[in-house]
C-alpha positions in Angstrom: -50.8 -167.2 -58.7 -49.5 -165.5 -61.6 -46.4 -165.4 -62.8 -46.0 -161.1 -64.1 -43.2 -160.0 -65.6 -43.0 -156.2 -66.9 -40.7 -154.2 -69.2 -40.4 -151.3 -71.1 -39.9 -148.9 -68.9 -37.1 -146.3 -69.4 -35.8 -142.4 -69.0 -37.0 -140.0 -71.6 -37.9 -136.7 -71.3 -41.2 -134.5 -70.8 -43.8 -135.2 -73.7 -42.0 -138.7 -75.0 -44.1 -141.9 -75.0 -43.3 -145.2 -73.4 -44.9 -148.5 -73.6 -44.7 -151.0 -71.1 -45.6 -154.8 -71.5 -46.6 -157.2 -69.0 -46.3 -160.7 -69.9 -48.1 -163.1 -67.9 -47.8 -167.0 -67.5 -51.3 -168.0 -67.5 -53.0 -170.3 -70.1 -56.3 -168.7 -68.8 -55.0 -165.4 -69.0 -58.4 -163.8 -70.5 -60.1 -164.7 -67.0 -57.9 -162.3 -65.5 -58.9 -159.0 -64.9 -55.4 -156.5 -65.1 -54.4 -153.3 -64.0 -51.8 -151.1 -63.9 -50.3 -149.0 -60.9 -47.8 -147.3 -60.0 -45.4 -145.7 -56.9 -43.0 -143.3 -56.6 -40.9 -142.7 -54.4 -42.4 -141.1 -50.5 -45.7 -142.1 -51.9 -48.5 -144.8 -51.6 -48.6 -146.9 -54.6 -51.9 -145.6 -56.9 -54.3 -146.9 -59.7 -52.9 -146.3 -63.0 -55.4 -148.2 -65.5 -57.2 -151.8 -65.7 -59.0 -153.9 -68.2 -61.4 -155.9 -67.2 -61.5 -159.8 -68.4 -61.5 -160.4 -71.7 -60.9 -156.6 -72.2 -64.8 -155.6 -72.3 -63.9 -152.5 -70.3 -61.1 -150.2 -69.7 -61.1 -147.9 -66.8 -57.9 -144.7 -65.9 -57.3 -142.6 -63.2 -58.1 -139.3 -63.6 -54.4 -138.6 -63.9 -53.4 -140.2 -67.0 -56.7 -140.0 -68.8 -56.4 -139.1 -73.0 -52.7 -139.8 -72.0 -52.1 -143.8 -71.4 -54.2 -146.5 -73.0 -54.3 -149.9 -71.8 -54.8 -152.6 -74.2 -54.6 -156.7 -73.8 -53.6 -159.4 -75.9 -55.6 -163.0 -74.7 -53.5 -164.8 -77.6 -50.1 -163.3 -76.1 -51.1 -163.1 -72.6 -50.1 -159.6 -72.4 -51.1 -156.2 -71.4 -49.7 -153.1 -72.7 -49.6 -149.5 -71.4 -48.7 -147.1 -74.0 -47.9 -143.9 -72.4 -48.3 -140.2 -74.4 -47.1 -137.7 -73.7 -45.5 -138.3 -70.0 -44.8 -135.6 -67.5 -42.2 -135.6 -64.5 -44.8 -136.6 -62.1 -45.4 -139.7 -64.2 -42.0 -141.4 -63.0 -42.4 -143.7 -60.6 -42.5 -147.9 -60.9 -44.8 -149.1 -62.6 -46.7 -152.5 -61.7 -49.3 -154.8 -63.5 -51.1 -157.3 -61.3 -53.8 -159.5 -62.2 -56.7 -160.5 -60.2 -58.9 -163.8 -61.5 -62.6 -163.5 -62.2 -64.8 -165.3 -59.5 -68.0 -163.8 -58.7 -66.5 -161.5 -55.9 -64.1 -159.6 -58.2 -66.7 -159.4 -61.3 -68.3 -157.3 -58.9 -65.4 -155.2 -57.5 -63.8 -152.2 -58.7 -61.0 -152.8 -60.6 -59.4 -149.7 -59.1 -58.5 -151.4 -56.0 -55.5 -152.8 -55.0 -57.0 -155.3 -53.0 -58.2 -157.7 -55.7 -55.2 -158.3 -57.0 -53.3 -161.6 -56.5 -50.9 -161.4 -58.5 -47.9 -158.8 -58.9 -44.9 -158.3 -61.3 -42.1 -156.7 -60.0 -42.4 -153.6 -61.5 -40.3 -151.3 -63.9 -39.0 -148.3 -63.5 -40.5 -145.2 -65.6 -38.2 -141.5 -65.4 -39.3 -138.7 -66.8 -37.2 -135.7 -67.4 -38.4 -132.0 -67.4 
């Protein structure tokens, strides 16, 4: 397991920008795939954005597409969600998770919850209209 810790998260109004960091404790961290979601309150939690291992591809929900880019850093082991312009419906908690390559999960989608194994505790993200 992974040790995920998150921050950045914050209250700003409608059209700010956040970034939110997830540092993990893993000396292997680029064979971890990592993803993003989130969940508001009353609602399932939901696929913000992943990256796959070694950051070869990048993949969004439909939501936050143009909006949020994910990026890694192997050297730091960290991923970073930097959010544009953020609407209300953006505020929720936001989670990275990291799921490590084997040759099941180089063959699953990274938009599933279900291959991750390991999961920060989240930060919270408000967005004011």
């Amino acid at each position: 397991q992974v040790h995920l810790v998150e921050s950045g998260g914050g209250l700003v109004q409608a059209g700010a920008s956040l970034r939110l960091s997830c540092a993990a404790s893993e000396r292997t961290f680029g064979n971890y795939a990592m993803g993003w979601f989130r969940q508001a309150p009353g609602n399932e939690r939901e696929f913000v954005a992943a990256i796959s291992f070694h950051g070869a591809n990048t993949y969004y929900a439909d939501a936050v597409k143009g909006r949020f880019t994910i990026s890694r850093d192997d050297a730091k082991n960290t991923v970073d969600l930097q959010m544009n312009s953020l609407k209300p419906e953006d505020t929720a908690v936001y989670s990275c998770a990291a799921a490590q390559f084997s040759p099941w999960t180089a063959t699953q989608s990274l938009r599933e919850s279900s291959i991750y194994t390991s999961w920060g505790q989240g930060t919270q993200v408000t967005v004011s209209s």
